[in-house]
N, CA, C and O atoms as a MOPAC input file, in Angstrom:
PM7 MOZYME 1SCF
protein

 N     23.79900 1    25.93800 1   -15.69600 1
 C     23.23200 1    24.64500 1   -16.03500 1
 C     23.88600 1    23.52000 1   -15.22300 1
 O     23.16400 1    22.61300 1   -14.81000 1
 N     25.48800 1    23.51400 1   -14.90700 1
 C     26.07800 1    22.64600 1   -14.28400 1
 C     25.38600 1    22.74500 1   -12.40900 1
 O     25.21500 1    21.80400 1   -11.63400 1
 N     25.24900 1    23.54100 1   -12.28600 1
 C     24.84200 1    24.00700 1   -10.84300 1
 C     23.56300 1    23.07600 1   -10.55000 1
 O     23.23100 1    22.59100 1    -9.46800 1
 N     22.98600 1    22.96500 1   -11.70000 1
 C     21.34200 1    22.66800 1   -11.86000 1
 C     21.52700 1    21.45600 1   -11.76700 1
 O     20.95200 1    20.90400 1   -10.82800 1
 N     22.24800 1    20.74000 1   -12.54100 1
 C     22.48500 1    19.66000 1   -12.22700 1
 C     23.34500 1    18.93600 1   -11.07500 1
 O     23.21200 1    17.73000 1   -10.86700 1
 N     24.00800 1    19.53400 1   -10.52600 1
 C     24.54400 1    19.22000 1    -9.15400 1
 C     23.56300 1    19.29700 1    -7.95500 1
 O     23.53700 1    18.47200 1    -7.04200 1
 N     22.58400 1    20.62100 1    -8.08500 1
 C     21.60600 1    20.10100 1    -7.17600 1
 C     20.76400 1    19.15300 1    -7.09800 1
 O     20.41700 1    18.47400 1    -6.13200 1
 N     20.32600 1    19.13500 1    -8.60300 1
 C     19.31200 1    18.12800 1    -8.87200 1
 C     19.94400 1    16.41700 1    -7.93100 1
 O     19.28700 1    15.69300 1    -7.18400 1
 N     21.05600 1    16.30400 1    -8.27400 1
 C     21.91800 1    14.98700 1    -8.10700 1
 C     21.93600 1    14.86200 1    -6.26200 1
 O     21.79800 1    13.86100 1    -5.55900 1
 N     22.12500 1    16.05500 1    -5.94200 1
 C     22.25300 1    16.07600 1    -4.74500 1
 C     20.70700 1    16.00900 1    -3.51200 1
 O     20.58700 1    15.60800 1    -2.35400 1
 N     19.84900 1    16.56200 1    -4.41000 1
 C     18.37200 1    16.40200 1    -3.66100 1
 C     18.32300 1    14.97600 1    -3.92400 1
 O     18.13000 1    14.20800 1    -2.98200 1
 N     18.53400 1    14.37800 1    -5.55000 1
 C     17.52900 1    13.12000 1    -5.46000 1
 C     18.24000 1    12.22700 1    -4.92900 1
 O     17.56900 1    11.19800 1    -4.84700 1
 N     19.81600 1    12.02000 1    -4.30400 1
 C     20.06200 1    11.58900 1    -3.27300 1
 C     19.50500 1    11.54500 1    -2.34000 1
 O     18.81500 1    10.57000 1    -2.04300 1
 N     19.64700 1    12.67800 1    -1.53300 1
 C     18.97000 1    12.62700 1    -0.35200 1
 C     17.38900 1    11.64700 1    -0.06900 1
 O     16.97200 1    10.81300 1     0.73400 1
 N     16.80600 1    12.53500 1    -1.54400 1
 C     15.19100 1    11.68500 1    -1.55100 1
 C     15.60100 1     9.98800 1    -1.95500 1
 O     14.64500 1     9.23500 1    -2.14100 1
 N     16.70900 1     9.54600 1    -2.05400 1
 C     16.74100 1     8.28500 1    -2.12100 1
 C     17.20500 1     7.32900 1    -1.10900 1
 O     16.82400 1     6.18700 1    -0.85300 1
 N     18.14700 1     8.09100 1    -0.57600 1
 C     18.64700 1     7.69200 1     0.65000 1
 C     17.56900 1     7.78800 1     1.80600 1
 O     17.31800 1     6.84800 1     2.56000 1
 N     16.89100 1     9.17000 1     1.86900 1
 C     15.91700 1     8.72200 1     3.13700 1
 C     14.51600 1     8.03500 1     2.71500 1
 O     13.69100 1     7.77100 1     3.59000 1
 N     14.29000 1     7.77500 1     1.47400 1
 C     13.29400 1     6.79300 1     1.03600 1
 C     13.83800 1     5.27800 1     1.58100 1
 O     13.27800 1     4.51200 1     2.36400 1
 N     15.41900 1     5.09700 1     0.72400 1
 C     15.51500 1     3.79400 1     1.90900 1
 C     15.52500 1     4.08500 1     3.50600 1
 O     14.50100 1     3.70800 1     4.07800 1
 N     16.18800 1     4.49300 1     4.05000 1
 C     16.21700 1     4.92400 1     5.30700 1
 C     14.10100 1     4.51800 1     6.06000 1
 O     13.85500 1     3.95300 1     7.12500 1
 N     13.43600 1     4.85200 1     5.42400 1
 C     11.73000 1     4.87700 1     5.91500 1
 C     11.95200 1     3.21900 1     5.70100 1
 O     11.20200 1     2.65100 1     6.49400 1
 N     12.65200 1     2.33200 1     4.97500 1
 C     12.15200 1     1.14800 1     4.46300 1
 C     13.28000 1     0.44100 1     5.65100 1
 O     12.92000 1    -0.02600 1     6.73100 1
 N     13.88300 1     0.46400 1     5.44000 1
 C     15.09700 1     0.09600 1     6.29900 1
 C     15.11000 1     0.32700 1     7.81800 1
 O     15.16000 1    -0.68200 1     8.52200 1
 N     15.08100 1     1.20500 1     8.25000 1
 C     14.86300 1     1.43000 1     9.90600 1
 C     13.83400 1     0.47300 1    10.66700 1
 O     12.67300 1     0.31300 1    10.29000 1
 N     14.24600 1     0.02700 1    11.47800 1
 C     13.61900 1    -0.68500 1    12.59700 1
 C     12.69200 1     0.45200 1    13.39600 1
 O     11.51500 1     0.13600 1    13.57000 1
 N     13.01600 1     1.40700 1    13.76400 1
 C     12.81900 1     2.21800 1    14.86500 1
 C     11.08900 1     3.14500 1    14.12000 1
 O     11.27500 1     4.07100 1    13.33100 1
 N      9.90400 1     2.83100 1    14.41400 1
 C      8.85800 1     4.11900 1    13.53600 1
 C      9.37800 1     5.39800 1    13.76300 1
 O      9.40900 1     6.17800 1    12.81100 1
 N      9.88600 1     5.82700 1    15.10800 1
 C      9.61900 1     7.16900 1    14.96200 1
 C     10.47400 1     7.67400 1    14.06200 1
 O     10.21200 1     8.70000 1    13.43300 1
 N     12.15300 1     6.64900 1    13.83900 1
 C     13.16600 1     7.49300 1    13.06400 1
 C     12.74100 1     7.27200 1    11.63900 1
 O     13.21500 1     8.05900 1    10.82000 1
 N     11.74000 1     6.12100 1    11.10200 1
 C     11.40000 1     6.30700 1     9.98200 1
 C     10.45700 1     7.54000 1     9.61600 1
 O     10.55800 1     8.33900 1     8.68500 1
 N      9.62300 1     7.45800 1    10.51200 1
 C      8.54400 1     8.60500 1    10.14000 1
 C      9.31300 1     9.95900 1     9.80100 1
 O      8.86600 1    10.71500 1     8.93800 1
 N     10.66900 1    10.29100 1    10.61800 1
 C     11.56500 1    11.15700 1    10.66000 1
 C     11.80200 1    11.09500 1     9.35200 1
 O     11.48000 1    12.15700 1     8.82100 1
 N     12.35300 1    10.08100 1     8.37900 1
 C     13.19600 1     9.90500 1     7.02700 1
 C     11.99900 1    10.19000 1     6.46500 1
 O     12.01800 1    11.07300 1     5.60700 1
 N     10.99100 1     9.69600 1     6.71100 1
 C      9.68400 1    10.14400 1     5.34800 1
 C      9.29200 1    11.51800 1     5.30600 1
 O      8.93900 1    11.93300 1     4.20200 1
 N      9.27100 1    12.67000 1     6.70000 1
 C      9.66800 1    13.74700 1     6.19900 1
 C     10.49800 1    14.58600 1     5.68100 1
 O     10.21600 1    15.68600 1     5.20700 1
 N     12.02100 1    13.85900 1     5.79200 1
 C     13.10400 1    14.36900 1     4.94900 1
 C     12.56500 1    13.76300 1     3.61100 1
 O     12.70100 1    14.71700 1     2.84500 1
 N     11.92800 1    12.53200 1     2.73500 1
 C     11.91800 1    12.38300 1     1.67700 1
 C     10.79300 1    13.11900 1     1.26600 1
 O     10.67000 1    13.03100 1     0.04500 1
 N     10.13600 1    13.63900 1     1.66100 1
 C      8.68600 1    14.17900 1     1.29700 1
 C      9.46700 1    15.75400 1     1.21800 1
 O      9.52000 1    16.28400 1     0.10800 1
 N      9.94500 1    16.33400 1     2.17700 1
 C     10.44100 1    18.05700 1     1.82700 1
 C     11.84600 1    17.79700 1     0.63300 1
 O     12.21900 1    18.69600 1    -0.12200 1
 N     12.37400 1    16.63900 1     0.66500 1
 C     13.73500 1    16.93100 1    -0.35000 1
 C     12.03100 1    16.78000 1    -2.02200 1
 O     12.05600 1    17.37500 1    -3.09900 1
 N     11.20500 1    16.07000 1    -1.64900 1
 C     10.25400 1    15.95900 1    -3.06900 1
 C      9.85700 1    17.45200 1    -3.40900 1
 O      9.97300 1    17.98400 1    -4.51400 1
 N      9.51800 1    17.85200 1    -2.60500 1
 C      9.44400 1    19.58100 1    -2.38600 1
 C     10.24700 1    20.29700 1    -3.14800 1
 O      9.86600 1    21.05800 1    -4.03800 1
 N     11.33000 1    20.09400 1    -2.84700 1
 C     12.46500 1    21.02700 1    -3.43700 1
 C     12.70100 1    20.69400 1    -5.02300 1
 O     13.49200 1    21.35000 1    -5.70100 1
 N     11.83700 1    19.47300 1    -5.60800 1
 C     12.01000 1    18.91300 1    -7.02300 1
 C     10.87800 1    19.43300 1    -7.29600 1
 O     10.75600 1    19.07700 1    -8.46800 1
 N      9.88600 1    20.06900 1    -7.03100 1
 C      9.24300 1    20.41700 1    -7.39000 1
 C      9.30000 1    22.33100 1    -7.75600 1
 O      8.85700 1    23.13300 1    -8.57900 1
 N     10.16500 1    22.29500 1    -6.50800 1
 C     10.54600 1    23.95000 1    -6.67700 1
 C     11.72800 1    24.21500 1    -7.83500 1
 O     12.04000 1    25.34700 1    -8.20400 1
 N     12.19500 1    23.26500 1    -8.22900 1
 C     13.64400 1    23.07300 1    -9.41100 1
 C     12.56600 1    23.19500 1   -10.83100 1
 O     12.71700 1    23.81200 1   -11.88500 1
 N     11.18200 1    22.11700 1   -10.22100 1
 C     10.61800 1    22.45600 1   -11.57600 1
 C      9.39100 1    23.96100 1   -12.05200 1
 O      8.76000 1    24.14600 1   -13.09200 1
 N      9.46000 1    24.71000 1   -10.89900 1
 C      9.08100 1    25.92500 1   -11.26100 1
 C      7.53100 1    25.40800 1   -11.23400 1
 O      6.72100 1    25.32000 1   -12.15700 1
 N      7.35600 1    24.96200 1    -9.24100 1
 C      5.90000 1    24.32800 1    -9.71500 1
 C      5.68900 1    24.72600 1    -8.20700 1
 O      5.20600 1    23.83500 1    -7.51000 1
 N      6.03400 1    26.16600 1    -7.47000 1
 C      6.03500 1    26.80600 1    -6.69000 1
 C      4.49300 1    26.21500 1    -5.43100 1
 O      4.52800 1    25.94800 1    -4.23000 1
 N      3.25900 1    26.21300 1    -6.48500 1
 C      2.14700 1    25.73700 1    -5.62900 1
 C      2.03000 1    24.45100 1    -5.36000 1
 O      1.25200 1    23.98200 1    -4.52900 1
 N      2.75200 1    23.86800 1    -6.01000 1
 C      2.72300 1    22.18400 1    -6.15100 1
 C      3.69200 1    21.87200 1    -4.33500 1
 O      3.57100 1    21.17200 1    -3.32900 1
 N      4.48700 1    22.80700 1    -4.83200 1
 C      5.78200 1    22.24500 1    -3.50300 1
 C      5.34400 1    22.89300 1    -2.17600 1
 O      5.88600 1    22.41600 1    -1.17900 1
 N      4.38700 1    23.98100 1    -1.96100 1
 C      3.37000 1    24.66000 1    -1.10500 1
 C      2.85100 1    23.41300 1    -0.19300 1
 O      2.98500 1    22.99400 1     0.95600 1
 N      1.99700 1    22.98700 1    -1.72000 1
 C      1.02900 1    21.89000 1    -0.88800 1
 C      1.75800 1    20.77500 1    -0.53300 1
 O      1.25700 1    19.99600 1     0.27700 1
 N      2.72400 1    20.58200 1    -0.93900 1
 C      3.02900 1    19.29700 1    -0.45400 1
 C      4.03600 1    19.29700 1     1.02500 1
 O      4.29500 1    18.37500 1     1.79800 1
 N      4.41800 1    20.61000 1     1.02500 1
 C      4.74200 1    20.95700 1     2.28100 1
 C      3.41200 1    20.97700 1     3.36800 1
 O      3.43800 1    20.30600 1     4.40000 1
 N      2.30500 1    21.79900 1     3.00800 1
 C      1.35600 1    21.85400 1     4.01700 1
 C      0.51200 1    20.27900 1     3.85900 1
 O      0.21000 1    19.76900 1     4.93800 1
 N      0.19800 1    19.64600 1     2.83300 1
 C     -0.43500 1    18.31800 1     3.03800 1
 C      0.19100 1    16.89400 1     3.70600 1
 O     -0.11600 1    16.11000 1     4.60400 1
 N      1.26300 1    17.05600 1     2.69800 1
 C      1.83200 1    16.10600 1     3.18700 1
 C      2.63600 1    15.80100 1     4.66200 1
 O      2.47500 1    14.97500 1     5.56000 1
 N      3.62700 1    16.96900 1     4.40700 1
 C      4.48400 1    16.97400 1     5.58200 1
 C      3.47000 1    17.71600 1     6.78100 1
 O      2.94300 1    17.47900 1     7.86800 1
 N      3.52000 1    18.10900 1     6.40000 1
 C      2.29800 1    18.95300 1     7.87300 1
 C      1.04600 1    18.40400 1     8.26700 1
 O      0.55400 1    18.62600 1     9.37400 1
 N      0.39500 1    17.53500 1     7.19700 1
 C     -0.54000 1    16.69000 1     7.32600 1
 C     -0.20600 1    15.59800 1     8.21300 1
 O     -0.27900 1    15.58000 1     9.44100 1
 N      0.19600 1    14.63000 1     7.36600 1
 C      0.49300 1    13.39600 1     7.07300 1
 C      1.47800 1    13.08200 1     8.24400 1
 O      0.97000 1    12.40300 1     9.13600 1
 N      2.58900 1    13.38400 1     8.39500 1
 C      3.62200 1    13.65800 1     9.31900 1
 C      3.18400 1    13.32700 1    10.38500 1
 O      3.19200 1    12.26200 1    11.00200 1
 N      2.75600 1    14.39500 1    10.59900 1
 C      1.86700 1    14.71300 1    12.06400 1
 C      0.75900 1    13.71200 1    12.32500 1
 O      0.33000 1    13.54800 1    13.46700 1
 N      0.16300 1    12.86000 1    11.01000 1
 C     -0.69000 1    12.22400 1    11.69600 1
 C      0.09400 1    10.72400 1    12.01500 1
 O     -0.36000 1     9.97000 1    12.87500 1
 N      0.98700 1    10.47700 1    11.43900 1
 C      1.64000 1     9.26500 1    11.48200 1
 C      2.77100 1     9.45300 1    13.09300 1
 O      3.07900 1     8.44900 1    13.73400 1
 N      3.14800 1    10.58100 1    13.42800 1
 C      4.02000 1    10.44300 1    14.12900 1
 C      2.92100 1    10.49300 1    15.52700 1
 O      3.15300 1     9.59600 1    16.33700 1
 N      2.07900 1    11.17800 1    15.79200 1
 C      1.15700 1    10.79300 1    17.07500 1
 C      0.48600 1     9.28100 1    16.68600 1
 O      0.18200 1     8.56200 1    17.63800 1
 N      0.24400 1     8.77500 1    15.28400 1
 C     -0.14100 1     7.43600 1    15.46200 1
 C      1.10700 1     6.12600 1    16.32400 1
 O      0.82400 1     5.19000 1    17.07100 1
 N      2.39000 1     6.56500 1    15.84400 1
 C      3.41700 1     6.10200 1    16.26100 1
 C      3.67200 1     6.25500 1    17.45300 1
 O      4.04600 1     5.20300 1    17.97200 1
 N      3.62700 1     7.36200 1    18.32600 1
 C      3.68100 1     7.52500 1    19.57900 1
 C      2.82400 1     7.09300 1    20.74700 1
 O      3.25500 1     6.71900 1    21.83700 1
 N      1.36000 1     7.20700 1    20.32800 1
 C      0.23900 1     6.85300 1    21.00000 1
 C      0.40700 1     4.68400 1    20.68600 1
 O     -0.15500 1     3.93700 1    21.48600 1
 N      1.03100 1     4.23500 1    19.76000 1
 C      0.83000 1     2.73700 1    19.94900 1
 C      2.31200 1     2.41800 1    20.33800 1
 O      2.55500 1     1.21100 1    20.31600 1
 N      3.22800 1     3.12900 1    20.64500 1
 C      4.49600 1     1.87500 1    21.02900 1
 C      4.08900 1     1.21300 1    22.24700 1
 O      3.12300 1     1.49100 1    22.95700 1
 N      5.02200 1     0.22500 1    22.40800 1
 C      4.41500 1    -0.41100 1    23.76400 1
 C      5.89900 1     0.10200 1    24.69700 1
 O      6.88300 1     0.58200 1    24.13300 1
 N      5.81500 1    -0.09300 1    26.03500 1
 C      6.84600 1    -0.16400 1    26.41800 1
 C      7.49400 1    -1.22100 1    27.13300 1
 O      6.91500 1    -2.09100 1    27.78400 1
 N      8.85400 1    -1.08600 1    26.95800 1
 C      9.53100 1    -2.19400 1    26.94900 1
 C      9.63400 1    -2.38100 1    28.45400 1
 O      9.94300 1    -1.53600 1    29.29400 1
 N      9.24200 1    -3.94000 1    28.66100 1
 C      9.63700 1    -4.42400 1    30.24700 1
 C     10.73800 1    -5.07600 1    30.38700 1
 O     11.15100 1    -5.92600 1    29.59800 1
 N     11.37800 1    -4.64800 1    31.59000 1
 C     12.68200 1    -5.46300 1    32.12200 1
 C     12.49400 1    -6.21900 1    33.04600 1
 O     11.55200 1    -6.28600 1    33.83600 1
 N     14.00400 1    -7.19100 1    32.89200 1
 C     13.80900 1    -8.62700 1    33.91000 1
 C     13.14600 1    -8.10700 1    35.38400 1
 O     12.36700 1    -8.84500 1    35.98700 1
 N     13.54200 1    -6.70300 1    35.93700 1
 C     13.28500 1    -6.55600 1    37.18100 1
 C     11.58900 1    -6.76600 1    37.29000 1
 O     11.04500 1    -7.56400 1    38.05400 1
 N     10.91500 1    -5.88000 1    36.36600 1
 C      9.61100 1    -5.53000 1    36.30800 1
 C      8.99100 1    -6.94700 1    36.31400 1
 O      8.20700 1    -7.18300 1    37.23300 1
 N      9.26000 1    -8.00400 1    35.33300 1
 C      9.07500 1    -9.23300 1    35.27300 1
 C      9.09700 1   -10.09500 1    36.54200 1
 O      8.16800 1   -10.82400 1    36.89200 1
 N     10.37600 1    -9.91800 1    37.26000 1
 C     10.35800 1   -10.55300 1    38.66900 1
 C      9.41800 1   -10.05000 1    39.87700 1
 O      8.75200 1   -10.80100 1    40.59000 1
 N      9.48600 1    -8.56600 1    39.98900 1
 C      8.25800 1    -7.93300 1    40.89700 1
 C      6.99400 1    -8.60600 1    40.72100 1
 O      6.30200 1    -8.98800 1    41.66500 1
 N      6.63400 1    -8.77800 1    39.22400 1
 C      5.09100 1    -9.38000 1    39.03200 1
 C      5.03200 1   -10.49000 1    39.08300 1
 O      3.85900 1   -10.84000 1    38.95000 1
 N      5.88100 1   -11.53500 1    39.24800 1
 C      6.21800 1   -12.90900 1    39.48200 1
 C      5.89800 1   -13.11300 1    40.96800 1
 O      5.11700 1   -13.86500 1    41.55100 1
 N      6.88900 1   -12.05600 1    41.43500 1
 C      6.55700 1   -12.33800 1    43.35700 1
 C      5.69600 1   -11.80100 1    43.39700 1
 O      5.45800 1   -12.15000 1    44.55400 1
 N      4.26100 1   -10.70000 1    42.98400 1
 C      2.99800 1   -10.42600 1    43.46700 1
 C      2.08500 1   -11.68300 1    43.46400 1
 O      0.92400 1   -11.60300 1    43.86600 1

């Protein structure tokens, strides 16, 4: 029972810490990163609660879904960053 509760304490950390971590980060891709650590540590609360198909799908919907669609949305819109040089070349064209 003590075990049970040490994991428990120790997942919903994690799922709290990388829940802030998605809110907190500047960077999309490293958030999108934390929202699949908080989405598989949700997984594992679901597997504590003996809800085996529940934590299935939320591995294949969410994280495998969702993930994937947010992290090519993230990749396909960053912009990239210009430097003073690039700035001066197009100045003297």
């Amino acid at each position: 029972m003590v075990l049970e509760l040490v994991a428990f304490g120790l997942f919903a950390g994690v799922t709290l810490g990388s829940a802030l971590g998605v809110v907190l980060l500047r960077d999309p891709w490293h958030a999108a990163l934390m929202l699949g650590v908080a989405l598989l540590s949700i997984a594992v609360h679901y597997v504590m609660l003996v809800a085996e198909f529940v934590a299935v799908m939320q591995v294949l919907v969410y994280v495998g879904g969702v993930l994937v669609l947010i992290t090519f949305a993230v990749l396909l819109t960053q912009r990239e960053e210009t430097t003073d040089t690039d700035r001066e070349e197009v100045a003297r064209t």
